[in-house]
C-alpha positions in Angstrom: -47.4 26.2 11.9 -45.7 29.4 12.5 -44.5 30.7 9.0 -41.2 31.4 10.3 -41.1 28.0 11.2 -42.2 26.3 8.5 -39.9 28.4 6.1 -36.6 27.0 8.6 -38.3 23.8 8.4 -38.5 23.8 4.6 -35.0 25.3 4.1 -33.6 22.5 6.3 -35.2 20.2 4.0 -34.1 21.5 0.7 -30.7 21.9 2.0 -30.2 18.0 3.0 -32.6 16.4 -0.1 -31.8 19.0 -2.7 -28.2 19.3 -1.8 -26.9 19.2 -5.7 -27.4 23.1 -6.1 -24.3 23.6 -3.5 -22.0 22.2 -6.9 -21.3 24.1 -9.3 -19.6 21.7 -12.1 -16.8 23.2 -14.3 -15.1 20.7 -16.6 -15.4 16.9 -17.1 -12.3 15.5 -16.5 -12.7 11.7 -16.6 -14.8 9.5 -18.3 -14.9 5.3 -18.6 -16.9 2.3 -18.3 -17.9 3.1 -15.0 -19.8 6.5 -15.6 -18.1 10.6 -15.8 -16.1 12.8 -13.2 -16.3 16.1 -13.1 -14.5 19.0 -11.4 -17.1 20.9 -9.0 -17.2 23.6 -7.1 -18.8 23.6 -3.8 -20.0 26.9 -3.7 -20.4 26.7 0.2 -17.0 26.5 1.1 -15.0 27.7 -1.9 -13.5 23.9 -2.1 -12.9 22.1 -5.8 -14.2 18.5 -5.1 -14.4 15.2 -7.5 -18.3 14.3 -8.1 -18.1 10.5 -9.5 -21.3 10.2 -11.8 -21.9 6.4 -11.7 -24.5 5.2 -14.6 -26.7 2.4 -14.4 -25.7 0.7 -11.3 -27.7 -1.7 -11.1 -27.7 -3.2 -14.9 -24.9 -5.8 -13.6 -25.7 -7.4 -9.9 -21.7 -7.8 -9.5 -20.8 -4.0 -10.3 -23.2 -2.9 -7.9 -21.8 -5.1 -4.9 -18.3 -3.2 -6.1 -19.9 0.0 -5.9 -21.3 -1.1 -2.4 -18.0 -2.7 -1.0 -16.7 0.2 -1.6 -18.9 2.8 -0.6 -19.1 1.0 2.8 -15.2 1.2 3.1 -14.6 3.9 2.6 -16.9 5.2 4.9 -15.3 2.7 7.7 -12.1 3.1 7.0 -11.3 7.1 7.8 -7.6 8.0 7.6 -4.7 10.4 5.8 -3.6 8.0 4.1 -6.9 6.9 2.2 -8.9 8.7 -0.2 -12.4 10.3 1.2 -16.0 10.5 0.2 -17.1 13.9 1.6 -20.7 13.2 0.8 -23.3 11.2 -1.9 -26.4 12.4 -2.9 -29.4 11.2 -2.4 -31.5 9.6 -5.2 -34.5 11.1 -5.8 -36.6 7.4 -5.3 -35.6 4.9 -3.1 -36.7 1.6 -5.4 -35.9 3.5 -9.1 -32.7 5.3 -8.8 -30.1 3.6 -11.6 -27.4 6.3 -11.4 -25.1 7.1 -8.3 -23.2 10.9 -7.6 -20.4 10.3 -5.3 -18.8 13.5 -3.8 -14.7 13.0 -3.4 -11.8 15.1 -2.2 -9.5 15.5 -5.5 -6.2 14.7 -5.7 -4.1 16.1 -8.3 -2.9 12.7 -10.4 -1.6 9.2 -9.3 1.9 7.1 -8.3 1.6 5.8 -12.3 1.6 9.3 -14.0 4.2 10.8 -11.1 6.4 7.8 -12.7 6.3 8.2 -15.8 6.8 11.6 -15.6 9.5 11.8 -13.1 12.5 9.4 -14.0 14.9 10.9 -11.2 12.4 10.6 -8.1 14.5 11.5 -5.6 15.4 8.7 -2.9 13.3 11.2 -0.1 10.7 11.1 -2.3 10.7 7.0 -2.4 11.4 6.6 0.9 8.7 8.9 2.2 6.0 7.4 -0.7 6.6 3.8 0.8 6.2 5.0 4.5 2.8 6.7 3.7 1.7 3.8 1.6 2.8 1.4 4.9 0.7 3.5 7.1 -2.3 3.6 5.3 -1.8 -0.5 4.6 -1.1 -0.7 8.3 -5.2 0.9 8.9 -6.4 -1.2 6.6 -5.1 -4.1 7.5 -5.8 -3.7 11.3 -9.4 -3.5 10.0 -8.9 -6.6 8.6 -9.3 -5.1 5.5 -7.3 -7.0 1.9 -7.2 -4.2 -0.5 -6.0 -7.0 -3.1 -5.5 -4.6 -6.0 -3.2 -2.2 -4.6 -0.8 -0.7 -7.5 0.2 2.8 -9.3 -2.9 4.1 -10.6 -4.6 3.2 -7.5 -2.4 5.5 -5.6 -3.6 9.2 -5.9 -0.9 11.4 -5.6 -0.7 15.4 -4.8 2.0 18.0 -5.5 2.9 18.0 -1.9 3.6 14.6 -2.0 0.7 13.6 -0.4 -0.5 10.1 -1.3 -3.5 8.5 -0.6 -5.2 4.7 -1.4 -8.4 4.6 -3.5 -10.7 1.8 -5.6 -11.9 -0.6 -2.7 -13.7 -2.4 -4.8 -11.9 -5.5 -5.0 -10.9 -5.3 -1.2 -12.6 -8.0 1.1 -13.4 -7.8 4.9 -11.4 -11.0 6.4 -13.9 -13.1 8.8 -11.8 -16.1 10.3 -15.2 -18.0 9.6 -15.4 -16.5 5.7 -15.6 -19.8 3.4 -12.2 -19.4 1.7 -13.8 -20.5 -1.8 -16.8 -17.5 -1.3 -14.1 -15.4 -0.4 -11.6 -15.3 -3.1 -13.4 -17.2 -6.0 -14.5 -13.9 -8.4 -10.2 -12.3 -7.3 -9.5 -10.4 -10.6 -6.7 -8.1 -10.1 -3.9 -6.4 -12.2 -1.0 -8.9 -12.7 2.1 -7.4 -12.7 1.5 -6.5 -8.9 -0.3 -9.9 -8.1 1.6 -11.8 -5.4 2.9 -15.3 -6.4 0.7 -17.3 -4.2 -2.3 -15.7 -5.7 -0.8 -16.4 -9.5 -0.8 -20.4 -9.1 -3.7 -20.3 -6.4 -1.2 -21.2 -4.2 -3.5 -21.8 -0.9 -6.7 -22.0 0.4 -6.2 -19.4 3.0 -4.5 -15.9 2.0 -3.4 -13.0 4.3 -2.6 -9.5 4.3 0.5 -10.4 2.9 -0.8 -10.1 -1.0 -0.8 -6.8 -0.4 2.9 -6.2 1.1 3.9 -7.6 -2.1 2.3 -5.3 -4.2 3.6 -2.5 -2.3 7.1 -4.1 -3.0 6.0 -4.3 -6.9 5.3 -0.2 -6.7 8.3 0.7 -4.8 10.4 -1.0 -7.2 8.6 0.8 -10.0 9.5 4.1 -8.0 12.9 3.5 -7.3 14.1 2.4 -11.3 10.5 4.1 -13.4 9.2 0.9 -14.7 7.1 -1.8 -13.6 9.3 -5.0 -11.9 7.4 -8.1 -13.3 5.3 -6.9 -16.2 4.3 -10.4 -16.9 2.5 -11.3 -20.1 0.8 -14.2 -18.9 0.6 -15.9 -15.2 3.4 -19.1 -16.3 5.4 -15.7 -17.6 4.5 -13.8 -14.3 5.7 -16.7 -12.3 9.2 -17.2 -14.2 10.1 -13.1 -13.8 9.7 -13.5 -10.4 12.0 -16.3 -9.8 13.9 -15.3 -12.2 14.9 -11.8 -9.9 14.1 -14.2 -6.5 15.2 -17.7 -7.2 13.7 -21.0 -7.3 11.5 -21.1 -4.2 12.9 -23.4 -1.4 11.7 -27.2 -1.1 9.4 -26.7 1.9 7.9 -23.7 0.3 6.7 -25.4 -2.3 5.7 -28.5 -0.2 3.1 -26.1 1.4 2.1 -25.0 -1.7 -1.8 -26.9 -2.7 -2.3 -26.7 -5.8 -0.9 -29.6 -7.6 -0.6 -28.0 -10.9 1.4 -24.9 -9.3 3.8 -27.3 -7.2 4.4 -29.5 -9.9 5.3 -26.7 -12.1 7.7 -25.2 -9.7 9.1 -28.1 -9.2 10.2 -28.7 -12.5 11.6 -25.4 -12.9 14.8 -25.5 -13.4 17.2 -24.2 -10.8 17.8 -20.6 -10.5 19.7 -18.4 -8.2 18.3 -15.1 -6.8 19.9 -11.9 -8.1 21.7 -9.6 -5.5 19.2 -7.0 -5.5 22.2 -4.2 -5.4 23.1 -5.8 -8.9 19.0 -4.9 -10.2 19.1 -1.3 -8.9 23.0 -0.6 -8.6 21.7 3.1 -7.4 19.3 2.4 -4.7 20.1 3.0 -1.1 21.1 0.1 0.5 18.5 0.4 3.6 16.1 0.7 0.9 17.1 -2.6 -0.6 16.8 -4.3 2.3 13.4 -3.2 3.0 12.2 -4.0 -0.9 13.7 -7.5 -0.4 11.4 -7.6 3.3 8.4 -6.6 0.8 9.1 -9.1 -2.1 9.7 -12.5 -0.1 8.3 -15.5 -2.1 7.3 -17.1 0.4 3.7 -14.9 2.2 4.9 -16.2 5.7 8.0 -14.4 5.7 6.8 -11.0 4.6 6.6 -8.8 7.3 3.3 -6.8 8.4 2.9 -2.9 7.7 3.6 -2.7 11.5 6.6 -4.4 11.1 8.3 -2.7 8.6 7.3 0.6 10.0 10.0 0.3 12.4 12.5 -0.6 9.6 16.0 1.2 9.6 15.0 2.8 6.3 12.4 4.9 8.2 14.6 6.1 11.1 13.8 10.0 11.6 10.6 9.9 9.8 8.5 7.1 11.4 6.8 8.4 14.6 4.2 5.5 16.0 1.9 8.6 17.2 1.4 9.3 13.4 0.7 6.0 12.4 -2.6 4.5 14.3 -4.4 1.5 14.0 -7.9 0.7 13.2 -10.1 -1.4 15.5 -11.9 -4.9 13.5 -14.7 -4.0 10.8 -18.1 -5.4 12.4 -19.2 -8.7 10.2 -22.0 -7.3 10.3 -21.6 -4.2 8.1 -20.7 -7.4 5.2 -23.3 -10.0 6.2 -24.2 -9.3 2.2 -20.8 -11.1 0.9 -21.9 -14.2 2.4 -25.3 -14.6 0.3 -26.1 -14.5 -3.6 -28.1 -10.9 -3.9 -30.8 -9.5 -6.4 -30.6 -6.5 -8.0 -33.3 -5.1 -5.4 -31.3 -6.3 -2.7 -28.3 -4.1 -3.6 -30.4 -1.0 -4.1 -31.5 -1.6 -1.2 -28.4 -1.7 0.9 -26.9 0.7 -1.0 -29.8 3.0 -0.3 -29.4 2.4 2.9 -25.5 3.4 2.9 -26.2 6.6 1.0 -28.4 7.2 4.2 -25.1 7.8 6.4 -24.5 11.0 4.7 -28.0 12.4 5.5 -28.9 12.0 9.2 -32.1 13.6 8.8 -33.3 11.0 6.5 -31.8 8.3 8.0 -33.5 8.9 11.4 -37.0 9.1 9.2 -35.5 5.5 7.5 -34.7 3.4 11.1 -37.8 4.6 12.5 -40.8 4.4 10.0 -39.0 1.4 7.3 -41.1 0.5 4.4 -43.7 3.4 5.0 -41.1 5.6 3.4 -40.2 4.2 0.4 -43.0 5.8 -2.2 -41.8 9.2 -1.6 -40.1 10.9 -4.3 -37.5 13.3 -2.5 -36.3 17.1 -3.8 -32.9 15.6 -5.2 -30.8 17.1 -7.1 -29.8 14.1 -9.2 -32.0 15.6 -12.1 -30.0 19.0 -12.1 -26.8 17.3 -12.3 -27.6 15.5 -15.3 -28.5 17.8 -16.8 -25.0 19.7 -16.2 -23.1 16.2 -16.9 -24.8 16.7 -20.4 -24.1 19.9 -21.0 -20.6 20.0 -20.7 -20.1 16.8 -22.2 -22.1 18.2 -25.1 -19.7 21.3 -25.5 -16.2 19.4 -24.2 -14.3 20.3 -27.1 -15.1 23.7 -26.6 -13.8 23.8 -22.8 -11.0 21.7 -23.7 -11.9 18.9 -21.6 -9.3 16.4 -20.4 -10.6 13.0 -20.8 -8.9 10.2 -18.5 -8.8 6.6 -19.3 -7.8 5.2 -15.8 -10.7 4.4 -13.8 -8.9 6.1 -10.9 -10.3 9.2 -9.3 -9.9 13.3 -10.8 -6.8 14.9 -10.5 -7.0 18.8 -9.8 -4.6 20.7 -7.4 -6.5 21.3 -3.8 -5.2 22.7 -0.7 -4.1 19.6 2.1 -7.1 18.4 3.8 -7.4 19.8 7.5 -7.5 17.0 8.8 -4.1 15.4 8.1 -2.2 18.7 9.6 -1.7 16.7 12.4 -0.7 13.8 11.1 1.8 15.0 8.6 3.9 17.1 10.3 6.9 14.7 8.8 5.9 16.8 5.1 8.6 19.2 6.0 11.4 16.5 6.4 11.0 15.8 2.3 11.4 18.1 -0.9 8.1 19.9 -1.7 7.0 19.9 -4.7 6.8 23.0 -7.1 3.6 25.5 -6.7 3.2 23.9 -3.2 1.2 25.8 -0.8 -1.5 26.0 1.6 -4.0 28.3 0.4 -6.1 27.6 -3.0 -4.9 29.3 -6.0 -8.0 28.9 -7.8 -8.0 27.1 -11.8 -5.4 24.9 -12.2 -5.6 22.5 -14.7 -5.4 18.6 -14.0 -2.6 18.6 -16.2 -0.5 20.1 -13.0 2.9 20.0 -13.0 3.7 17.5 -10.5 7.5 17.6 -9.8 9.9 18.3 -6.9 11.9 21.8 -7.1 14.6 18.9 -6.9 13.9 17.2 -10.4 15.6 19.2 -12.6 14.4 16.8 -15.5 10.8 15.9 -14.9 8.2 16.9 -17.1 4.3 18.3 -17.0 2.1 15.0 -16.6 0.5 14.2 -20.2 3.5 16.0 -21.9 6.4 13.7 -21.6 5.4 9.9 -22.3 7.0 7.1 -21.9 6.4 3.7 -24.0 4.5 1.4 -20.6 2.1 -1.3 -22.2 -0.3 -1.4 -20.2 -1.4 -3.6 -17.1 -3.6 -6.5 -18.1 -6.6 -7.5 -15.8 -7.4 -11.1 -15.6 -9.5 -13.2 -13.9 -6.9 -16.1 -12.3 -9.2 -19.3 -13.1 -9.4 -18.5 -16.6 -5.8 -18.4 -17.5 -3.5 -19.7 -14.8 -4.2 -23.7 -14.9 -4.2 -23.8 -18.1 -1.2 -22.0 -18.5 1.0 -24.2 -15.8 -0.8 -27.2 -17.8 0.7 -26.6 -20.9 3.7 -25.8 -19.3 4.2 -28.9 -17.6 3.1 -30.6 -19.9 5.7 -29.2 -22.4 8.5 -29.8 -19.8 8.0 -34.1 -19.4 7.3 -34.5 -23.2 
């Protein structure tokens, strides 16, 4: 071979398997459970990106289907509105790798610290934070896609006020032939933003509107600063909401199939729904209106994302040209959530969806199978651990910032490209203070997140606020037993 060749064809290689030595890492700036973030340069454009360091994938068979799920989403589902992986590297072994290094964009904080640190959020800023969360839910949803755990710290949030959806994980692909029992059997999800037919396991059959109520759940929180049903337990969960809502009608609860659940609503005593002007005396009426669209006990009369795009409330700042749709996900992309998998099995697909990000190898993969799997590849992966270590090693030196949500890095960026042309509607709201186009360079994740409108908000991790926090259950531990007891309790 031609030397000058061979040194192109080399450098093309070493660019696409060793890719890590484009990142430069400066500052860990999450940590949980799940693995380490850090803050990373990408010395090729000049860009500060998220890498998501994910440990030991594979030591639990149901994390790794998370990690897949949502991998393969967010690959699928490509929009402003949703948080993006720009790239994952590839593991160094196809059978061995344990450890997973997810490139993100970064987004500065999320809806649950711009809460809590803004008590006067401006009605522009709710009303333009519900129509961006409607028109991501709207893509989703046309991709018959349930998020199912959409709530605060799920929503990454910039000082622009962009927002954007993250943590697919719990989110299923809806199949009109999925086995309703395969389907929603392992639903574990934050409670105070559960809908009510998912906290009595109402029916068989759910639809996209669990996730119109959790949307009404946030925007309440936005519009008064605290969560709406902060439920301690699902009987508890069930009487806030009818407590604000009223005792569901007759026929709604005829429909409703667990006994338990309909039994227990029945015996509730009788309550009448609280005008929501009297709950938030201060909210804009058209707003009202809309939030009590979004929190409709009954699923069949919430409206869909489509639907309430054209509400009143958005008149001047809903354009349908800025608001597309996405066309069905292929069952075939999640044949895998129809079958009990190994821990080889989700390597494997995995593997195989890290592929997508490196054409090169991915050709090599379709074409020659099995015959390439002994090959240990130039990766990166080792170099990065190394880094991970280092600064984890010295963090109280750098001053680190450890985050306790599992939700993605904060750090101020410049607004993707890409959504230029979709959020030309930006300018109709209050920007935010130090916004701008151009990157500024270090800024810390502590960024001051606040509209030049908010004369009293506060730097994010200065001013707190008492919030207990969310509880995450798993609905066929707790909820029968609880409406038991109840029930019991009420006929003795």
């Amino acid at each position: 071979m031609d030397p000058h060749n061979k040194g192109v064809a080399e450098a093309e290689f070493f660019t696409e398997y060793g890719e890590a030595s484009r990142y430069e890492i400066q500052e860990v700036i999450g940590k949980g459970s799940y693995g380490i973030v850090g803050s990373v340069i990408d010395t090729h454009t000049g860009e500060r990106v998220a890498i998501k360091k994910i440990n030991d994938v594979f030591e639990h068979v149901s994390d790794a289907t998370r990690i897949l799920r949502e991998i393969k989403l967010l690959r699928l589902l490509r929009h402003p509105d949703i948080v993006q992986i720009r790239h994952i590297m590839l593991p160094p072994s196809r059978r061995e790798f344990r450890d997973i290094y997810v490139v993100f964009e970064l987004m500065e904080s999320d809806l649950h610290q711009v809460i809590k640190a803004n008590d006067d959020l401006t009605p522009e800023h709710c009303r333009y934070f519900l129509y961006q969360l409607l028109r991501g839910l709207k893509y989703i949803h046309a991709g018959n896609v349930f998020h199912r755990d959409l709530k605060p710290r799920n929503i990454l949030a910039n000082s622009d006020c962009k927002l954007k959806i993250c943590d697919f994980g719990l989110a299923r692909v809806a199949f009109n032939d999925a086995p309703s029992a395969i389907f929603w059997t392992d639903y574990v999800a934050t409670r105070w933003y559960r809908a009510p037919e998912l906290c009595g396991s109402f029916f068989s059959k759910y639809t996209p509107a669990i996730d119109i109520w959790s949307i009404g759940c946030i925007f309440a929180e936005m519009l008064t600063g605290k969560p709406l049903f902060p439920g301690k337990n699902v009987v508890h969960q069930l009487d806030l909401m009818t407590d604000l809502l009223g005792t569901p009608p007759p026929e709604s609860i005829a429909r409703i199939r667990n006994e338990k659940a309909r039994r227990y609503l029945s015996s509730m005593r009788k309550k009448q729904a609280v005008p929501f002007s009297h709950k938030f005396p201060k909210a804009d009426p058209l707003a009202l209106q809309i939030l009590e669209r979004l929190l409709a006990f009954d699923p069949k009369d919430r409206p869909t994302a489509a639907e309430l795009l054209s509400d009143p409330y958005f008149n001047g700042l809903a354009n349908v040209d800025r608001e597309p749709s996405s066309q069905p996900i292929s069952k075939l992309e999640f044949e895998f959530e129809r079958r009990k998998l190994a821990k080889d099995d989700v390597r494997e697909l995995i593997y195989r969806e890290i592929l997508e990000y490196h054409p090169h190898m991915l050709e090599e993969y379709l074409r020659d199978g099995d015959r390439t799997s002994g090959f240990m590849y130039p990766s990166g992966v080792d170099r990065f651990k190394r880094q991970f270590a280092h600064l984890e090693e010295h963090k109280s030196e750098r001053g680190t910032l450890q985050r306790q949500n599992v939700s993605l890095p904060r750090e101020r960026v410049p607004a993707p490209k890409e959504d230029a042309v979709h959020d030309n509607d930006a300018e109709k709201i209050p920007q935010m203070e130090g916004d701008g186009s151009e990157h500024k360079g270090n800024y810390s994740a502590r960024s001051l997140l606040k509209s030049a409108s908010i004369s009293a908000s506060k730097c994010i991790g200065v001013k707190e606020k008492k919030v207990i926090e969310e509880e995450q259950i798993d609905e066929h531990n707790e909820e029968v037993d609880g409406l038991c007891q109840k029930v019991a309790s009420l006929h003795t």
